[in-house]
C-alpha positions in Angstrom: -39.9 124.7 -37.7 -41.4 122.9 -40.7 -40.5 119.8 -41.8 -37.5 119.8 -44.2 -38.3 120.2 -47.5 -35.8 117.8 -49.0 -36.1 114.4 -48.0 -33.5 113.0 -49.9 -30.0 112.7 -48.2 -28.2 113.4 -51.5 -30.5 116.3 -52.1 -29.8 118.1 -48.4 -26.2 117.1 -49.1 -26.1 119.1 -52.6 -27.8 122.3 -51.0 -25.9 122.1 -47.9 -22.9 122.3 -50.5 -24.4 125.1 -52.5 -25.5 127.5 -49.3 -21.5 127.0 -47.9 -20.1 128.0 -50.9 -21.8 131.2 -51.7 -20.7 132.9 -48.3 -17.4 131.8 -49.1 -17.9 133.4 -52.2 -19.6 136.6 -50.5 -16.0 136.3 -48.3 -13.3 135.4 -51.0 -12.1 139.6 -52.4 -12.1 140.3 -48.2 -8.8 140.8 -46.8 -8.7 139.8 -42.8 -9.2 142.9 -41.7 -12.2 143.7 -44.2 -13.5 140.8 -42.3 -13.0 142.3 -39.1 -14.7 145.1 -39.0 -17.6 146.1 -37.1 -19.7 149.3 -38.5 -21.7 149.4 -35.6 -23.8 147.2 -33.0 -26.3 146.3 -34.8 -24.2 144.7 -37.4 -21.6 142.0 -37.4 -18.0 141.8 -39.1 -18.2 139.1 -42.0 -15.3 136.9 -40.2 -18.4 136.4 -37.6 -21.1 135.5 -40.1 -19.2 133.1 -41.6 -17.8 131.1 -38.0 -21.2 131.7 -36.3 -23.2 130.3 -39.4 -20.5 127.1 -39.0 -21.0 126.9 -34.7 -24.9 126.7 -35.6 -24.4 123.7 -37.5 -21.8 122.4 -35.2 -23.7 123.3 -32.1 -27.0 122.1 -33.0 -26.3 118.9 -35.8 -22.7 117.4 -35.1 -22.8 118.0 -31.3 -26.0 117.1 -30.4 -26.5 114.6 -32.9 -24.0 112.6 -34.2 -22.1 110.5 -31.3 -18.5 111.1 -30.6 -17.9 113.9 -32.4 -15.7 116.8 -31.0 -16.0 120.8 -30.8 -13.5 121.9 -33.8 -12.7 124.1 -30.8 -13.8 124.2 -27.6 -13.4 128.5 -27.4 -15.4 128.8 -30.4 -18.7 128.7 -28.7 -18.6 131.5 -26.5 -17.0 133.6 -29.9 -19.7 132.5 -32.3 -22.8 132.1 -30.2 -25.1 134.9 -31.0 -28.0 135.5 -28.8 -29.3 132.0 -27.8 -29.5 132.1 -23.6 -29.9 128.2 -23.9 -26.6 127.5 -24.8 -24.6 129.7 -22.2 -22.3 133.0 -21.6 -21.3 134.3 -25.1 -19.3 137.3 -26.2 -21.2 140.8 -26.1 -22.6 141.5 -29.6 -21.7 145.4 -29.7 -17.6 144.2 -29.2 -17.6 141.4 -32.2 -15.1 143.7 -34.2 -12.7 143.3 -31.2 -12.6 139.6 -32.5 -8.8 139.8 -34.2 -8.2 136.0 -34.0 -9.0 133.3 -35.0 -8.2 135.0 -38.6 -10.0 134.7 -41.0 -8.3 131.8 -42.6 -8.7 130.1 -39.1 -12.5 130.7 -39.8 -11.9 129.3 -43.0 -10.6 126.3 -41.5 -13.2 125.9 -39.5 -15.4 125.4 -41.5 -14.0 123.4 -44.1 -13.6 121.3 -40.7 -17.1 121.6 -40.1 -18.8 121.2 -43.7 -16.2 118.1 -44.2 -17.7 116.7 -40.5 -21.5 117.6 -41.7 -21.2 115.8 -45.1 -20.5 112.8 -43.9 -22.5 112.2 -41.2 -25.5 113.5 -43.5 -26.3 109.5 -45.0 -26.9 108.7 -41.2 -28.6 111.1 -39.8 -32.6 110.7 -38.4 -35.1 113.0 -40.0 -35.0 115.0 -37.3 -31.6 115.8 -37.6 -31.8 117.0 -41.5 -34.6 118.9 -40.6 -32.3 120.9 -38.5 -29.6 120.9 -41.5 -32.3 122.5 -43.6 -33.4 125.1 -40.8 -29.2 125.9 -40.9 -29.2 126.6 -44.5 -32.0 128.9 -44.3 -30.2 130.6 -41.1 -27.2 131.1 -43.4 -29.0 132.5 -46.2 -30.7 135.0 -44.1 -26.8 135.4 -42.7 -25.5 135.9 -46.8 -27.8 139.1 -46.8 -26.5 140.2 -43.5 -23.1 139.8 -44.7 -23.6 141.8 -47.3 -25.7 144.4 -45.5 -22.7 144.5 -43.1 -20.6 144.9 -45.4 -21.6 148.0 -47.3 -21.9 149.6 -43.6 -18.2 148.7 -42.8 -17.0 150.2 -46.3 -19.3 153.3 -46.4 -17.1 154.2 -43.1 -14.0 155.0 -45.5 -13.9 158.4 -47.0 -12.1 157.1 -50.3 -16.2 154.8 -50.1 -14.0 151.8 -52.1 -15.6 149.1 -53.7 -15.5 145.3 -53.2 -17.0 144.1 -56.7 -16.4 146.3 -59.9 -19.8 147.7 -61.0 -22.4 146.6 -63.4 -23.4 147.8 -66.7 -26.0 151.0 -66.0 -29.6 150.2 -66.5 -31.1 151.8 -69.5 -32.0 155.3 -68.6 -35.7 154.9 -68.9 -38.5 156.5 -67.2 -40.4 154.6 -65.0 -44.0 153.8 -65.7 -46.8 155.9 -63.8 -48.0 154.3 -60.9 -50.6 151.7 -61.0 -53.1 150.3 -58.6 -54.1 146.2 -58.2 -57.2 146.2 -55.7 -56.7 143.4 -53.3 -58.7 140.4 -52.4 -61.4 141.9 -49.4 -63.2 140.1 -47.4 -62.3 136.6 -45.2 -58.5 135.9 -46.4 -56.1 133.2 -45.5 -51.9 134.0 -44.5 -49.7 132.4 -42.7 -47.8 129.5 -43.6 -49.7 126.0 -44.3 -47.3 123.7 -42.9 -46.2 122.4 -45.7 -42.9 122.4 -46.9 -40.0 124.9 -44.7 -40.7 127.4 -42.7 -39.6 129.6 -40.1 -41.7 128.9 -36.7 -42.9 132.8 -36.7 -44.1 132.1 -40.2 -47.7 130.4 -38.7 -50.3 128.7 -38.2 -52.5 129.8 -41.0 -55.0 132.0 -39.7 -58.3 133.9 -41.1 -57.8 137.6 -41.4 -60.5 140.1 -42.1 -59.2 142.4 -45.1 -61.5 145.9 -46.2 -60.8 147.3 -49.8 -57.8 148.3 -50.7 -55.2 148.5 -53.5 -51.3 147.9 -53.7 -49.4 150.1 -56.2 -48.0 147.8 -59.2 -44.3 148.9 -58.1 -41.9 150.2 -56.0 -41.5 153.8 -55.3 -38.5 155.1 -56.9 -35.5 157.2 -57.0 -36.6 159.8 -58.6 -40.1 160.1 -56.8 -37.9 160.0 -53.4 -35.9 162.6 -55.2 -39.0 164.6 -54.9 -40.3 164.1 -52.0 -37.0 165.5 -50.7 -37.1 168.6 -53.1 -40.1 169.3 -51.8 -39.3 169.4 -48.1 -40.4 165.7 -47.3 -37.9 165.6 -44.5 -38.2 169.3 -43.1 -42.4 168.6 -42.8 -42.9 167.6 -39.1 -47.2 167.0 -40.5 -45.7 164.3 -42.2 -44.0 161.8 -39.7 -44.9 159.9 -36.4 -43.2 161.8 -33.5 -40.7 159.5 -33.0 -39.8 159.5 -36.5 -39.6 163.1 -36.2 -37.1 163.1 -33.2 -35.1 161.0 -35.3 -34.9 162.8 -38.3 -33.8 165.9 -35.8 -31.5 164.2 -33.7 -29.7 162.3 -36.5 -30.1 165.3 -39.6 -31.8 163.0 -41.8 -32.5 164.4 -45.4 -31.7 161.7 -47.6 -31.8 157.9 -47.7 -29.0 155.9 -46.0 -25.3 155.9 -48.3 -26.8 158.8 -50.2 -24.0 161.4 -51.0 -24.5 164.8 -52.3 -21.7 165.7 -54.7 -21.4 169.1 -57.2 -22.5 166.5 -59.9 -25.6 165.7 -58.0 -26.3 162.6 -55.7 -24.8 159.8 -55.6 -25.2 156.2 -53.7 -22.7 153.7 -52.2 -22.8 150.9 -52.7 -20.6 147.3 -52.9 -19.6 148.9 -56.3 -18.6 151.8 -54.8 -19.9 155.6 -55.0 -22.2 155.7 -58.4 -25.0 158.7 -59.3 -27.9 157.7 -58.2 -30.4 156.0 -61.1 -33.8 157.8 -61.1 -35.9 155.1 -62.0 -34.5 152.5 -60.2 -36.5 151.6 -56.6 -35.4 153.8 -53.3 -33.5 151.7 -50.8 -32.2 152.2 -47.3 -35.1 154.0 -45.3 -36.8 152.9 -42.6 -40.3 152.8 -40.9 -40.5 156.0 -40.2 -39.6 157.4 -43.6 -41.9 154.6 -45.4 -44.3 155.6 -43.6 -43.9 159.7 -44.1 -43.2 159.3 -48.1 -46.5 157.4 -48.2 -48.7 160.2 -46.2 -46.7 162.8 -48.2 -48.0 160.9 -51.6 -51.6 160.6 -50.0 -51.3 156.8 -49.5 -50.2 154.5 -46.7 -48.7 151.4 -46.4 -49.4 147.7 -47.1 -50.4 145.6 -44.1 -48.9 142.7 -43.7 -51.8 141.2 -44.2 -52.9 142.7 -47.4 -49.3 142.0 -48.7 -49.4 138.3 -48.4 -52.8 138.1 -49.6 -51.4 139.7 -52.7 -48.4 137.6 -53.1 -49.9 134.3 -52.9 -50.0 133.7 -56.5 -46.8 135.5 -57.0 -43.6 133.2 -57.9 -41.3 134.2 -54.8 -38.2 133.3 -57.2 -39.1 135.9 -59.4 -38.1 139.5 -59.1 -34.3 140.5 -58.8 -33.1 138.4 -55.9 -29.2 137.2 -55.2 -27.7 134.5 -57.1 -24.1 134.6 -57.1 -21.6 136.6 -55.0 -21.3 140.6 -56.1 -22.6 144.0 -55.4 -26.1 143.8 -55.0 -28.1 146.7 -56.7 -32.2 147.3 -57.3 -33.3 147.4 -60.8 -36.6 149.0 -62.1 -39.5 146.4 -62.3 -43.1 145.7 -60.7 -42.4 142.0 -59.5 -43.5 141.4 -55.5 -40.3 139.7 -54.6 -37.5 140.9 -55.0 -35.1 144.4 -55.4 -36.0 145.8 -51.6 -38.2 144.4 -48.9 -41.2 145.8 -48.5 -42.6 147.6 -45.2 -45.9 146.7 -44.0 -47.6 149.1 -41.2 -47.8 145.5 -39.5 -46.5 145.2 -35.9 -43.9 142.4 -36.0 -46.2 140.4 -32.8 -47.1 136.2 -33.3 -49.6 135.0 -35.0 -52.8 133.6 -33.3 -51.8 129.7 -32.5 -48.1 130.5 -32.6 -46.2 128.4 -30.6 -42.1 128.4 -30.8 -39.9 125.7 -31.6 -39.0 123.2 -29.3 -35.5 123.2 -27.8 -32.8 126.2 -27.8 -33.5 126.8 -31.7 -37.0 128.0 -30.4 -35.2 130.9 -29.6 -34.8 131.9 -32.9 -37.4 134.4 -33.7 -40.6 134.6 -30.9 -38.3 136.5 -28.6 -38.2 139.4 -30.6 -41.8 139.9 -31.1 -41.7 143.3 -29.3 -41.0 147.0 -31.0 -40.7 145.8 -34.9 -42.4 145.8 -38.0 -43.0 143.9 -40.3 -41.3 143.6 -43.9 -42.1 141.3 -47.0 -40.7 139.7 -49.9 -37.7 139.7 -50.8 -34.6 141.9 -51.8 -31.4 142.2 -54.4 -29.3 140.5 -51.7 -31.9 137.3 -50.6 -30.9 134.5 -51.8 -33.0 133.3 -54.7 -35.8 130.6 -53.3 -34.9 131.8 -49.5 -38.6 133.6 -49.4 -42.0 133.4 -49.4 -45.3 134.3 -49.4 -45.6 134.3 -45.5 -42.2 134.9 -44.9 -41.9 137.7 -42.0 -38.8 139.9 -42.2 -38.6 142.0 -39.1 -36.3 145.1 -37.9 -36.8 148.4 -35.3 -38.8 151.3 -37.0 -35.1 153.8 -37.3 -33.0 150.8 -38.7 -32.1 151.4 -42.7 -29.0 150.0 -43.5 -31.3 146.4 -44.5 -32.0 146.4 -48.1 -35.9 147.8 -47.2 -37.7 150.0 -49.6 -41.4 151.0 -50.1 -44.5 149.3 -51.8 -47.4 152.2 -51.2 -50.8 150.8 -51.0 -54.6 152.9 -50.2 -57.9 152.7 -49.1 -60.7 151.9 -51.5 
């Protein structure tokens, strides 16, 4: 972990404010037992996202920090700890939907305990301490797009597919423009976080990489080219995909992204707006590794490495692009910006960089653990909060997972 980035106690105090409120904002048209539910293991029911958000700042600022102060409650901890060995036994994470009570105004409670406890201790706390505040608020905004995530899972299980925010205007029906090609910086290149400023521990050192020539399209593939790519028997090609993605697309009879829908009108997607036909030129979202990576073969291309992504973005404004500002259904909108709209997959192994070392203490835990199996995804998506990424930011997930707002950047040999 970096430094924090704000230095200022009223500063922290401000953004602690404005992180809290927009999960409770994500949270406010959820009923308890919205809130409860689990769609499967890998995700979480948004009652736990928002207590297990609160027990990090609890666990790891008021407890260990501030003298004399006591648990909210002391059965919270083994509820609301997720994976972190350091700080004991904890409730299996495939059984969090079991999690009736507290309620969800309990949760509530707690953290209005919580956030009233945080605030003012913040005028007194050590550096070290706020840098921990600021490594919180950038846990829960990486928690805000899991919520959401989460979210459209649990309500994609009902067969009436209701939604949780009324929908947007449509975008204008235009076709997107034909694909471009940038070619990339080769030669010696720099990535990996500098040091300066916030970032995650998996995020350096810096590091010289060796990059050949190559080009990164100017935007995301779309709906409409995935549209063909299916029509044209993308998903019935076994040529096309690694053989694991191929024993997945058999086992699980893939042939369409994830919360795509097949009606008499045509398809449609689900979404936190509900069910709504499916925009042509707006970018695909919901596939995974394996079909990134067969879409770009099938187009004659590949994709980006990590390496060659990060090179490109480091001019880029990471607060660009279509990103998540305020609580609503969280949709992808045609453009070429790097950030923003889906995360990108990189053919990058999710492994440390040269140099890295983890955080000291049980937050170390946070990310070099799971440097095994995954890849790589960067920039930034319709549900990141808006300033959460970066250039060397490193999203990470298991090549079959899809329901993550991922989507695909295609990039080729020079």
């Amino acid at each position: 972990m970096a430094t924090q980035s704000i230095g200022e106690d009223e500063g922290i105090a401000a953004r602690f404010a404005a992180v809290r409120a927009l999960s409770r904002d994500i949270a406010a048209p959820l009923s308890d037992a919205d809130a409860t539910l689990q769609p499967h293991p890998d995700a979480s029911p948004a009652k736990w996202h928002l207590a297990h958000t609160t027990w990090f700042f609890e666990t790891f600022v008021l407890r260990d920090c501030v003298p004399g102060y006591a648990l909210h409650d002391d059965r919270f901890p083994f509820l609301f700890n997720s994976y972190y060995e350091g700080e004991g036994e904890r409730h299996a994470r495939a059984r969090r939907g079991m999690i009736s009570r507290p309620s969800l105004d309990e949760v509530r409670a707690y953290r209005d305990h919580v956030d009233a406890a945080l605030a003012a201790a913040i005028p007194g706390l050590p550096p070290e301490a706020l840098a921990l505040i600021e490594l919180g608020l950038n846990h829960e905004q990486q928690h805000q797009e899991l919520m959401l995530m989460d979210l459209k899972a649990a309500f994609f299980e009902n067969p009436l597919h209701p939604a949780i925010w009324p929908a947007q205007a449509p975008a204008p029906v235009t076709a997107p423009s034909p694909l471009g090609w940038t070619e990339g910086r080769s030669g010696i290149a720099r990535i990996g976080h500098d040091g300066r400023g916030f970032a995650f521990d998996c995020e350096g050192p810096a590091h010289d990489v060796l990059l050949r020539r190559h080009a990164i399209a100017d935007r995301l593939v779309t709906n409409g080219e995935w549209r063909t790519f299916m029509d044209d028997g993308g998903y019935e090609m076994p040529a096309l995909w690694l053989s694991d993605g191929w024993a997945w697309v058999q086992t699980e009879k893939v042939r369409a992204p994830l919360y795509w829908v097949e009606r008499d009108s045509g398809w449609h997607r689900f979404g936190l707006d509900g069910l709504q036909p499916v925009a042509a030129a707006e970018p695909v979202m919901h596939v995974n590794y394996y079909e990134a990576d067969a879409f770009a073969r099938w187009a004659g291309a590949r994709l980006p490495t990590e390496a060659e992504w990060e090179s490109a973005a480091a001019a880029a404004d990471p607060a660009a692009g279509h990103q998540l500002d305020a609580a609503g259904p969280v949709r992808p909108l045609p453009g070429g910006a790097l950030f923003g709209d889906v995360w990108n997959w990189t053919a990058s192994a999710y492994l440390p960089h040269p140099g890295f070392a983890p955080a000291e203490g049980t937050v170390g835990e946070y990310n070099g653990k799971f440097m095994c199996g995954q890849f790589v995804l960067k920039g930034a998506s319709c549900g990141t909060p808006r300033g959460h990424s970066r250039a060397s930011y490193r999203n990470f997930f298991y090549p079959h997972q899809r329901w993550q707002f991922a989507g695909v950047r295609l990039a080729k040999d020079l």
